[in-house]
C-alpha positions as CSV (number, residue, x, y, z in Angstrom):
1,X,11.5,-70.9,-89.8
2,X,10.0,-73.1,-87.0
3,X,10.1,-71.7,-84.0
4,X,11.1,-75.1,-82.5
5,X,14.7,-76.2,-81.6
6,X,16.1,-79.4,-83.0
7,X,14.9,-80.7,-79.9
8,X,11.5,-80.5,-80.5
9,X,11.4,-77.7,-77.5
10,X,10.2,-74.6,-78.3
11,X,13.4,-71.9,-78.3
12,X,13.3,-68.3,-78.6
13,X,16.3,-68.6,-80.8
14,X,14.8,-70.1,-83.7
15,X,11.6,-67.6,-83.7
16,X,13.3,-65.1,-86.6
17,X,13.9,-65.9,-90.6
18,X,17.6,-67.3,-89.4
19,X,18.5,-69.4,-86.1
20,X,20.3,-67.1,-83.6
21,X,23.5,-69.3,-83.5
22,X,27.0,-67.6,-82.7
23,X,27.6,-66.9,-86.2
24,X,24.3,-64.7,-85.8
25,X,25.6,-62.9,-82.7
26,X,28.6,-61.9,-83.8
27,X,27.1,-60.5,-86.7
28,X,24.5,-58.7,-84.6
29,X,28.0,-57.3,-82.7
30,X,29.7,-56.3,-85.5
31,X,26.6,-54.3,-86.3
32,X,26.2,-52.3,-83.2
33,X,30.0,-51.3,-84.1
34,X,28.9,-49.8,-87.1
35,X,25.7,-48.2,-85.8
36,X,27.1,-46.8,-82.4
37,X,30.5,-46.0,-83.6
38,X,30.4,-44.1,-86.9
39,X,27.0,-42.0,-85.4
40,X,28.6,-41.0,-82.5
41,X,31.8,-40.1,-84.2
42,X,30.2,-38.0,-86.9
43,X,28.2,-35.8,-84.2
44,X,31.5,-35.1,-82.3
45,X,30.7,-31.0,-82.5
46,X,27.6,-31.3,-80.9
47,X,29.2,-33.6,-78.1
48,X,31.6,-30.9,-77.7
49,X,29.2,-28.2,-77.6
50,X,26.8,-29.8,-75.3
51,X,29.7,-31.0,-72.7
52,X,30.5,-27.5,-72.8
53,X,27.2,-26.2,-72.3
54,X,27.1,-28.4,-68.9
55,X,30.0,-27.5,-67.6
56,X,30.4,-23.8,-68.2
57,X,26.8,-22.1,-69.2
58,X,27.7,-18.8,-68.3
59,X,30.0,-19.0,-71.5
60,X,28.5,-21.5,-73.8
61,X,25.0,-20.4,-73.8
62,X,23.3,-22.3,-77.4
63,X,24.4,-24.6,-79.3
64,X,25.2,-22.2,-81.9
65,X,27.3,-19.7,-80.0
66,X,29.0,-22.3,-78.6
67,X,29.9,-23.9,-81.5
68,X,31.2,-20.5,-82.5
69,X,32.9,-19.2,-79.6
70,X,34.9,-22.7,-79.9
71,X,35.7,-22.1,-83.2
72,X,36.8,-18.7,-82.8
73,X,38.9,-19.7,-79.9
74,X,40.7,-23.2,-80.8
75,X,39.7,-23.4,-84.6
76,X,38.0,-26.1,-86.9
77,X,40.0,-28.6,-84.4
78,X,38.0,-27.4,-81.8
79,X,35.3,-28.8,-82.7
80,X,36.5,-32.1,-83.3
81,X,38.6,-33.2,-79.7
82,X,37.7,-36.4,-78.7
83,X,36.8,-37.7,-81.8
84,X,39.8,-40.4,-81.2
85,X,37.9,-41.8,-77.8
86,X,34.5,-41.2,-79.3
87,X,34.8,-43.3,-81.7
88,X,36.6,-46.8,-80.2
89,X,34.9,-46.0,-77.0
90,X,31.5,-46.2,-79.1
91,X,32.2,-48.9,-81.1
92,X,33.0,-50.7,-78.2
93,X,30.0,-50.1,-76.4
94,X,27.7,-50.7,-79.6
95,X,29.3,-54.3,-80.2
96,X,27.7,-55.3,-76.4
97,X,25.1,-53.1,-76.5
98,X,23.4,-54.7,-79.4
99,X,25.1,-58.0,-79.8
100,X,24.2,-58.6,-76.0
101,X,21.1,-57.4,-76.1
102,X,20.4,-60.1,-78.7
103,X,22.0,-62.7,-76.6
104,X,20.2,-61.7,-73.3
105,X,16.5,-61.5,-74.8
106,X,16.5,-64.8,-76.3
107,X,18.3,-66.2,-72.8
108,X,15.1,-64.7,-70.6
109,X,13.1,-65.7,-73.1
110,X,14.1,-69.2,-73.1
111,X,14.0,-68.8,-69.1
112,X,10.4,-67.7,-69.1
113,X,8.9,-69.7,-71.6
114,X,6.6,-69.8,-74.7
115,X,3.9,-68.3,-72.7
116,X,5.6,-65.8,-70.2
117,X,7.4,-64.4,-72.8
118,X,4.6,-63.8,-75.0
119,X,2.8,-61.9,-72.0
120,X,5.8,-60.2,-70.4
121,X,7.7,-59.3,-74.5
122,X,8.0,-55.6,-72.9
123,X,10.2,-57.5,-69.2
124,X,12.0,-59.1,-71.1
125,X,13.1,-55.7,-73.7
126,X,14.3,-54.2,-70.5
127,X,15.6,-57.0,-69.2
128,X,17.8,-58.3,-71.8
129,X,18.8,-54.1,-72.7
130,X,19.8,-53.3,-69.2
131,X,21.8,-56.7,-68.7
132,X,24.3,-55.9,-72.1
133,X,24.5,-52.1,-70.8
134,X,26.1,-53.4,-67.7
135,X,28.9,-55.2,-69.8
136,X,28.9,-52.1,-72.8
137,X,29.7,-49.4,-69.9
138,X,32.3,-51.4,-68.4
139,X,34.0,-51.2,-71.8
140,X,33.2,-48.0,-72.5
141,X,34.0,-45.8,-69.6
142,X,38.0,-45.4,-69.8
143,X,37.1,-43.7,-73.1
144,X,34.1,-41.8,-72.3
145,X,36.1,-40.0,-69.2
146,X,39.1,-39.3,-71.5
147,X,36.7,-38.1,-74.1
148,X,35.0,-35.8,-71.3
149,X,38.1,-34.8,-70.5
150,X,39.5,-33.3,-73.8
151,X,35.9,-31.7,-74.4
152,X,35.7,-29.5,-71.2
153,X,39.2,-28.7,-70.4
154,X,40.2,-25.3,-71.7
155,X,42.7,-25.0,-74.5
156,X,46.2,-26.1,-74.1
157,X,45.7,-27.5,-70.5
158,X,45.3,-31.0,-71.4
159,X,46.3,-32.9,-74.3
160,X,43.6,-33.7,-77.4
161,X,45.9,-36.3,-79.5
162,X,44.3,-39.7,-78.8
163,X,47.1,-41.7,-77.4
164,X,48.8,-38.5,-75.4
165,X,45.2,-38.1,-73.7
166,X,44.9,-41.8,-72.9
167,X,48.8,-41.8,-71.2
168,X,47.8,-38.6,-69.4
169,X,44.3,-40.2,-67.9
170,X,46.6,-42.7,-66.8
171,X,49.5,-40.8,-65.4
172,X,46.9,-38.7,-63.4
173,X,44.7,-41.9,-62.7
174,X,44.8,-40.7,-58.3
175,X,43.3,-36.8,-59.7
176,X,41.0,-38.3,-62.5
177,X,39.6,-41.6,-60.9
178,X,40.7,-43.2,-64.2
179,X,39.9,-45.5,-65.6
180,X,36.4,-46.2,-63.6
181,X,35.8,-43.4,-61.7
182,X,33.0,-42.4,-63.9
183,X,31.4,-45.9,-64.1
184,X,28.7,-45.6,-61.9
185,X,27.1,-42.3,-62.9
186,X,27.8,-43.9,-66.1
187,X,25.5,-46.8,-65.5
188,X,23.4,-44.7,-64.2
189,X,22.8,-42.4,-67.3
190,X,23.6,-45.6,-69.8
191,X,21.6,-48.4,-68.2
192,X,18.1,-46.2,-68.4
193,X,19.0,-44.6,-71.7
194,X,19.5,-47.8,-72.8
195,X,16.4,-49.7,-71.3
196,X,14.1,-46.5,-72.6
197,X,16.2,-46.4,-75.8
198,X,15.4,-50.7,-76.4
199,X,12.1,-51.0,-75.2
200,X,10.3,-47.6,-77.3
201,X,12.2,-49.2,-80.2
202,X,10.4,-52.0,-79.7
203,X,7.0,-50.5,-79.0
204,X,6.9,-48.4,-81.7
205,X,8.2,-51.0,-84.0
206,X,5.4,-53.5,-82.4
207,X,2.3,-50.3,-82.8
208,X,3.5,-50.0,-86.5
209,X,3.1,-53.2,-87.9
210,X,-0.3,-53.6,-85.3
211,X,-2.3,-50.5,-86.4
212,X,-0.4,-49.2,-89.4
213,X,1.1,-51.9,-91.3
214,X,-0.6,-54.6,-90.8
215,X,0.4,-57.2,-93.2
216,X,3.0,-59.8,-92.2
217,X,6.1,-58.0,-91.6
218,X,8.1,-60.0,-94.1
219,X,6.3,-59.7,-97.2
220,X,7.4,-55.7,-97.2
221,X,9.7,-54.3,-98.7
222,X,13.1,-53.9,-96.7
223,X,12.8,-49.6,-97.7
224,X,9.5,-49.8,-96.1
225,X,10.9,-52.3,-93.5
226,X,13.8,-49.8,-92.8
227,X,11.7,-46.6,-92.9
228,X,10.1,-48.2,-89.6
229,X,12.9,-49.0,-88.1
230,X,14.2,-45.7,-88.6
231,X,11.3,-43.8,-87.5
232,X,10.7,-46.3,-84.6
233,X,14.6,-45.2,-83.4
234,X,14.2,-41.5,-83.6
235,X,10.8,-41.3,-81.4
236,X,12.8,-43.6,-78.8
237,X,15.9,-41.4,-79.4
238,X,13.6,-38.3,-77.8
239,X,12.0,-40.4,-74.9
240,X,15.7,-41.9,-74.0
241,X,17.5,-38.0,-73.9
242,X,14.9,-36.8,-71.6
243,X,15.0,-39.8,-69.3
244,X,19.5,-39.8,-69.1
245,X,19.7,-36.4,-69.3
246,X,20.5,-35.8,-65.6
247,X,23.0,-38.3,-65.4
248,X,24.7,-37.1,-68.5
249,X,25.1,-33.6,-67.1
250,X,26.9,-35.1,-64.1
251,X,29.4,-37.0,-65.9
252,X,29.9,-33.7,-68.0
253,X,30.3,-32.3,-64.7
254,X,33.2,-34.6,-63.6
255,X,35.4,-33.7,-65.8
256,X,35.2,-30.0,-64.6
257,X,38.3,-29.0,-62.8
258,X,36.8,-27.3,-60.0
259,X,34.8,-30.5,-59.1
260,X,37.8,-32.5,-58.9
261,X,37.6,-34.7,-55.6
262,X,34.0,-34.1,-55.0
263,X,31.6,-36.4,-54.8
264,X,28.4,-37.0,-57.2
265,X,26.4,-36.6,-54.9
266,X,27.7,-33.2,-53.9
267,X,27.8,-32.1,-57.8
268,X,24.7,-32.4,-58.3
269,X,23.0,-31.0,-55.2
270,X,25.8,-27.7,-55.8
271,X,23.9,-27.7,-59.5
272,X,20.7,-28.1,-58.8
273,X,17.7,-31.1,-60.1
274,X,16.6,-28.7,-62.5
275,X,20.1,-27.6,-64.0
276,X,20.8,-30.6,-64.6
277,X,17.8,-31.4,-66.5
278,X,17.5,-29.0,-68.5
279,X,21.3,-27.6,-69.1
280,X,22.0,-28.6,-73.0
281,X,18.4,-30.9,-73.2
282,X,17.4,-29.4,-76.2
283,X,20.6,-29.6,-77.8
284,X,20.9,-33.5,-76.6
285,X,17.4,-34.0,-77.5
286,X,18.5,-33.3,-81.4
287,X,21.6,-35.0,-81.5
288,X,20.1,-38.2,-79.3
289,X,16.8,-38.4,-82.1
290,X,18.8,-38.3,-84.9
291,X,21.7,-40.5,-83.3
292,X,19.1,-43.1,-82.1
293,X,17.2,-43.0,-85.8
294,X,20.4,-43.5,-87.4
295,X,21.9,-46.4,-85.0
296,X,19.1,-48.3,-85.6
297,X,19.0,-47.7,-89.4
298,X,22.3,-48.8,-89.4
299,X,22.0,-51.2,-87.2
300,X,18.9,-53.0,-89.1
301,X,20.5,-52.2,-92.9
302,X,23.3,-54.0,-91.8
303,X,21.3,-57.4,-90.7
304,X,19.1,-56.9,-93.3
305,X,22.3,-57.1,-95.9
306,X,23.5,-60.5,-93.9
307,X,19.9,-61.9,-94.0
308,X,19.1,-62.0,-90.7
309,X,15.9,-59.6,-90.6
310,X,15.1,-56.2,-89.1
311,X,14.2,-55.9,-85.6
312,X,10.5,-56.4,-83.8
313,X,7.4,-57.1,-85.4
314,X,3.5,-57.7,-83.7
């Protein structure tokens, strides 16, 4: 495909094996609803383990006794609350997350030009993946705090059925700051996440098929193609869990009743920097790796099946 527009002007959007029309976009979207929604879904047990492990540590001390104290108190269910917000909250967020992303990166590209974009590729990564967080938070966050919410708040004081949790958020909207209230120190957990998350992928992605293989991308084979991509996402997934890790233990935090009215700033000086960072890191540090590896598996198989091509190259 030539990378020049009808025009005759050079045009990020006709770089790949397909022009990135709308067509292309919305397929790119309804791909990050498949990789963000189904992942985080199916880890639901660790979310609830690590949320847990944020917000009360004195009784959910591992991963593993947590997951068994919960079971033991509230049964198989237990493990499972939020699954509801989870996953339309996710698969929400995914469709901006990656279809925007797509749509941002060639716009900045277009804006720098042939020649600033080739010099400045790893700008415009974080660029283009910080711009579609700020629009995939914003649908996102009235089901991430209702999630939260049914996670942390001991048994039988808050409802865990999807819809009675959502009309209860919204009944108690002054007490729970619903549905934004949690939008900030979401950005501020997402939008990094999300920038680290977008630009390793793409390193990675651009060191394997530099040093390791270094063949044209396209001629192989979409297993090999997709083992990349996978790999590529679970190194990111580390690096990005680390980085958001903070800012994930505060929105855990929110949700606690005893913090209810205080400010973030307050929550996490009471905690402490390195509580924060460290609280439920290991545990996030698995689930976020294999998450990450898997989204972008997903996210890639699915645009390989539709013909557009996996993601990165040289």
């Amino acid at each position: 495909m030539s990378h020049l527009a009808p025009t005759g002007k050079w045009d990020a959007r006709y770089l790949g094996p397909v022009p990135h029309d709308s067509s292309y976009y919305a397929k790119c979207m309804l791909g990050g609803v498949l990789a963000c929604g189904i992942t985080h879904a199916g880890i639901t047990p660790l979310d609830v383990a690590k949320c847990n492990m944020q917000v009360n540590p004195a009784k959910y001390k591992g991963l593993t006794s947590g997951l068994a104290t919960l079971i033991r108190e509230e049964g198989q269910t237990g493990i499972w609350k939020g699954f509801g917000p989870t996953f339309v909250g996710y698969s929400l967020q995914g469709m901006f997350k990656y279809g925007l992303y797509e749509v941002f990166k060639d716009q900045y590209m277009n804006l720098a030009g042939e020649e600033l974009s080739n010099k400045y590729k790893p700008a415009i990564w974080l660029a283009g993946s910080a711009s579609a967080e700020v629009f995939a938070d914003i649908a996102l966050c009235p089901l991430e705090m209702t999630k939260v919410k049914i996670q942390t708040s001991p048994s039988g004081t808050f409802p865990t059925a999807f819809g009675a949790a959502l009309a209860e958020m919204s009944k108690t909207k002054v007490e729970t700051r619903y549905p934004f209230g949690s939008l900030v120190p979401l950005w501020s957990r997402q939008i990094p996440y999300t920038m680290a998350k977008f630009f390793f992928f793409e390193k990675i992605v651009q060191v394997f098929y530099t040093h390791v293989f270094t063949e044209p991308k396209e001629s192989y084979a979409k297993t090999t193609q997709l083992g990349v991509t996978f790999a590529s996402g679970y190194l990111a997934g580390v690096v990005c869990a680390i980085v958001s890790h903070p800012a994930d233990s505060v929105v855990s935090l929110m949700g606690k009743p005893a913090n209810k009215g205080k400010s973030i700033g307050t929550i996490a000086s009471e905690t402490g920097f390195v509580a924060l960072a460290t609280k439920g890191l290991g545990t996030r540090v698995l689930m976020i790796g294999t998450l990450t590896g898997f989204q972008w598996w997903i996210y890639d198989s699915f645009k390989a099946s539709m013909g557009l091509g996996t993601t990165g190259g040289k």
